[in-house]
N, C-alpha and C positions, 0 to 999 in steps of 0.2 A: 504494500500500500504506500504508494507515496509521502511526500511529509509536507509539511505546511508550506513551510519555504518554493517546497517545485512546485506544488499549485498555486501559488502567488507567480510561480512567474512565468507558469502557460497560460494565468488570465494576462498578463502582463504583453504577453507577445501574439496573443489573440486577438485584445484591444487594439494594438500597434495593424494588423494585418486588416482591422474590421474598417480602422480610419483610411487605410490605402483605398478597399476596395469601394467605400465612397464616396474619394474621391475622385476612382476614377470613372468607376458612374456619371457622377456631376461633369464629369468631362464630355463623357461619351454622349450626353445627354445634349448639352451644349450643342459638339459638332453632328448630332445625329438632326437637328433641325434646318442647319444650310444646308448639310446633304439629303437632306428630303426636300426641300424645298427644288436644290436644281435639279432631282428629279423629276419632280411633277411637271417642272418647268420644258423639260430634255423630252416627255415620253410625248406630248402631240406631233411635235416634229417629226423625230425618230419614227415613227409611226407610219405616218402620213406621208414622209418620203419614201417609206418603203415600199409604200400602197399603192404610188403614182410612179415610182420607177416600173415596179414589178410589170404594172397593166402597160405602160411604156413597152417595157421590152418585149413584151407578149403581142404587141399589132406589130412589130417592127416587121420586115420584109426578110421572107427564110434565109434569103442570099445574105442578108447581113449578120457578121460575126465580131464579136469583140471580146476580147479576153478573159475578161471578170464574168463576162454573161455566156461562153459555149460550154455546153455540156463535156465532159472528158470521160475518161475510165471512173472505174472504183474498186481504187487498186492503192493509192498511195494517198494518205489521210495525212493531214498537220490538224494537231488538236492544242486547242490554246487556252488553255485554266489558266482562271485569274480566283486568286488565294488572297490572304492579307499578309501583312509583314510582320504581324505579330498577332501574338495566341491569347490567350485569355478572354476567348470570344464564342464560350461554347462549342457547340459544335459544327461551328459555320465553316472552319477549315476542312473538317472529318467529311461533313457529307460532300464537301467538294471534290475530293480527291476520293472519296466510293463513289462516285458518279466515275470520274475518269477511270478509274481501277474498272470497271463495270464496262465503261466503253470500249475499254482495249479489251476486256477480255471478252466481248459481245464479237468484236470484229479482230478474232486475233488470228484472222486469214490474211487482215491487210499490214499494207506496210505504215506503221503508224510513227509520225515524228510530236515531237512536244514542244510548244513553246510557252514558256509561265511567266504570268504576271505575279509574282507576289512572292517573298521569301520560304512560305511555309512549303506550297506548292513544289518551288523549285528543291530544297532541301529533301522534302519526301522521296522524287522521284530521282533525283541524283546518288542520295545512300543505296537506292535498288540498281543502280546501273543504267537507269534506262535514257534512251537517245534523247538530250533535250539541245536543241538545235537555236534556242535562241531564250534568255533570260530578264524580266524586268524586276528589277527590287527597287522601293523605295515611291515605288506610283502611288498607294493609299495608306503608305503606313502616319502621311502627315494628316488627314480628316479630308484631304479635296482631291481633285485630280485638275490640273489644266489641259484647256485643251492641246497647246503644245505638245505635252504629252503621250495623250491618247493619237495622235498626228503620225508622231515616231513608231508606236505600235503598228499603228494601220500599215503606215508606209515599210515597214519591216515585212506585214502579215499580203501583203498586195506587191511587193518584187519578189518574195519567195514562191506566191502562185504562179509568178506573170514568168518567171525566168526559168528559157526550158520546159518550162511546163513537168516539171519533176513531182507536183502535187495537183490530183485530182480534183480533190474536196478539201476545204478547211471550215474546221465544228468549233463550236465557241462553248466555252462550259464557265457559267458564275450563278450568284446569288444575286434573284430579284428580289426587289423590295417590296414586301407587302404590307404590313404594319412593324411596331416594334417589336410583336412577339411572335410576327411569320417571317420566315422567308423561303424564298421557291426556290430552288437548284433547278437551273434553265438549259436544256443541251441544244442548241440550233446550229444549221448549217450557214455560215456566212459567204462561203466562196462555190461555184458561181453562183451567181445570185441568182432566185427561183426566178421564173416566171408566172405570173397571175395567168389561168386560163381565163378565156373569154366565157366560158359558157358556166364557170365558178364567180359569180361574182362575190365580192364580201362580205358573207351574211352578217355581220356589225351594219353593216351601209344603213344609212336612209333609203325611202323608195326612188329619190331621185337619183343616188348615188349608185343605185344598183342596174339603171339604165349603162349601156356600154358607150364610154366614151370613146368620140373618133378625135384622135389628137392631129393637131396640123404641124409640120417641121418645120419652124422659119430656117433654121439649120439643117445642114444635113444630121441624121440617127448618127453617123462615126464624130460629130462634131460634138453633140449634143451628148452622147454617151460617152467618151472620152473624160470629158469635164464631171458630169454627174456622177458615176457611178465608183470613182475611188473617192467622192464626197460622199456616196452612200455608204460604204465600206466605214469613213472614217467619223462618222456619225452614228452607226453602229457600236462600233467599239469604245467611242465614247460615252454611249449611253451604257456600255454593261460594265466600264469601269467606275460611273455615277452610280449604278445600280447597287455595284457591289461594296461602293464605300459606304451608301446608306444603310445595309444591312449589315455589314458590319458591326459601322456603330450601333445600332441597334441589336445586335446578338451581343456584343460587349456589354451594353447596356443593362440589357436583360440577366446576364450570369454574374456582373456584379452587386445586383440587385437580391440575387439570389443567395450571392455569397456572403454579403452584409449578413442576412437572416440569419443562415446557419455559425457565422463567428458571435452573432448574439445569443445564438439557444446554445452552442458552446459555453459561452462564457457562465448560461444562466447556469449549466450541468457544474461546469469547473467550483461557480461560488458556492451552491450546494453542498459537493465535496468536501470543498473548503472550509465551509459551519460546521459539515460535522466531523472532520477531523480534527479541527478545535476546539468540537465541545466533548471527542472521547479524550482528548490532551488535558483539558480542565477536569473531567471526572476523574482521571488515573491521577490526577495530584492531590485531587482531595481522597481521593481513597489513602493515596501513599503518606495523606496529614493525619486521617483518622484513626489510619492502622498503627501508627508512628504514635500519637497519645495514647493510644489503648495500650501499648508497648510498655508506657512510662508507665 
């Protein structure tokens, strides 16, 4: 049984552990409101340029081909998990990286490469050996992402399809944001980019929206797709590097919230212990006072 002294001072270093962990709550909590904020702000856009590319490239004339947009083999995958740079976030790194473990081992006929945004991500798959072909640390481990940034990504993630043509497909793997206490592990395909059938149109639409639009080219399609579609790429990956820092903080949020609680019902167990080791400490002295005069 312990003695008085060491449960004094695992309440002592419990308290020390309870004041970090809400702090860092308070923090997470803080940065978890701009990064929700330029979410909401990122996802009309992101969206809606998807919606108008995709049915773009869908009336385009079969003769036309452009890079980001022809179909290839499915044979040689780049998958790009985006993690955070630091842990104590629940299990917001965990299920990211069973999603990818999941992927490869779903398609482990193809030839799969890795590129990771985030320290934890990259660290996992590097102790296993496995091929990581391109590494970002330090994109969300500060609360935000610029879009500079997310630019570097793109343009990294858009010369490795375009050159040679050495990669088929490229899948995107992060955490959407959905409240502070959800979040969604998202697996989609970002390279080449789908095309919207005509005879699907988007059941989201309005009724107006769901009429098929005939688009006019003031430009030529190679002029007009040229320009837009590594803006769509880089727009994309901007939005799932915002996604995944809101959630973050909000998974950080959440488990220091959690953690608080349990250093408090700690502490309530520890002082318990502590009363009554100190009151069988006071009973054994007066026994050993009353035994001691019955003596004399």
């Amino acid at each position: 049984m312990p003695n008085l002294l060491d449960i004094r001072r695992r309440i002592k270093s419990v308290k020390n552990t309870q004041q970090i962990t809400k702090a860092m709550k308070m923090v997470s909590a803080a940065k978890l409101k701009r990064a929700q904020d330029r979410v909401i702000t990122a996802r009309p856009f992101a969206n809606k340029m998807t919606q108008v590319l995709s049915a773009l490239a869908d009336r385009t004339d079969e003769n036309f081909h452009h890079p980001l947009l022809d179909a290839r083999g499915d044979e040689r995958y780049l998958l790009v998990l985006v993690t955070a740079d630091k842990g104590l976030c629940g299990a917001f790194n965990t299920n990211l990286i069973k999603a990818a473990q999941a992927f490869i081992r779903d398609n482990s006929s193809k030839q799969i490469e890795l590129l990771t945004a985030g320290r934890k991500g990259r660290d996992f798959f590097k102790r296993r050996q496995f091929t990581i072909v391109g590494e970002y640390v330090g994109l969300t481990g500060k609360g935000r992402v610029d879009f500079s940034e997310a630019l570097e990504v793109a343009g990294d993630i858009i010369k490795r399809f375009t050159d040679d043509e050495k990669i088929d497909k490229v899948f995107f793997i992060y955490n959407e944001f959905k409240s502070v206490l959800q979040q969604r592990v998202v697996l989609e395909q970002l390279l080449p980019v789908a095309r919207t059938s005509a005879s699907e149109p988007d059941p989201g639409a309005s009724g107006e929206e769901r009429n098929l639009v005939d688009y006019v080219y003031e430009q030529s399609p190679a002029e007009i797709f040229s320009v837009l579609l590594p803006r769509l790429v880089e727009t994309q990956v901007f939005r799932a590097l915002l996604e995944s820092v809101a959630s973050e903080q909000g998974a950080r949020m959440t488990a220091m919230d959690s953690a608080s609680k349990n250093a408090r019902e700690l502490i309530d167990t520890l002082t318990l212990n502590m009363n009554r080791v100190r009151q069988a400490a006071i009973t054994n002295e007066i026994i050993e006072i009353v035994g001691g005069a019955a003596a004399l």
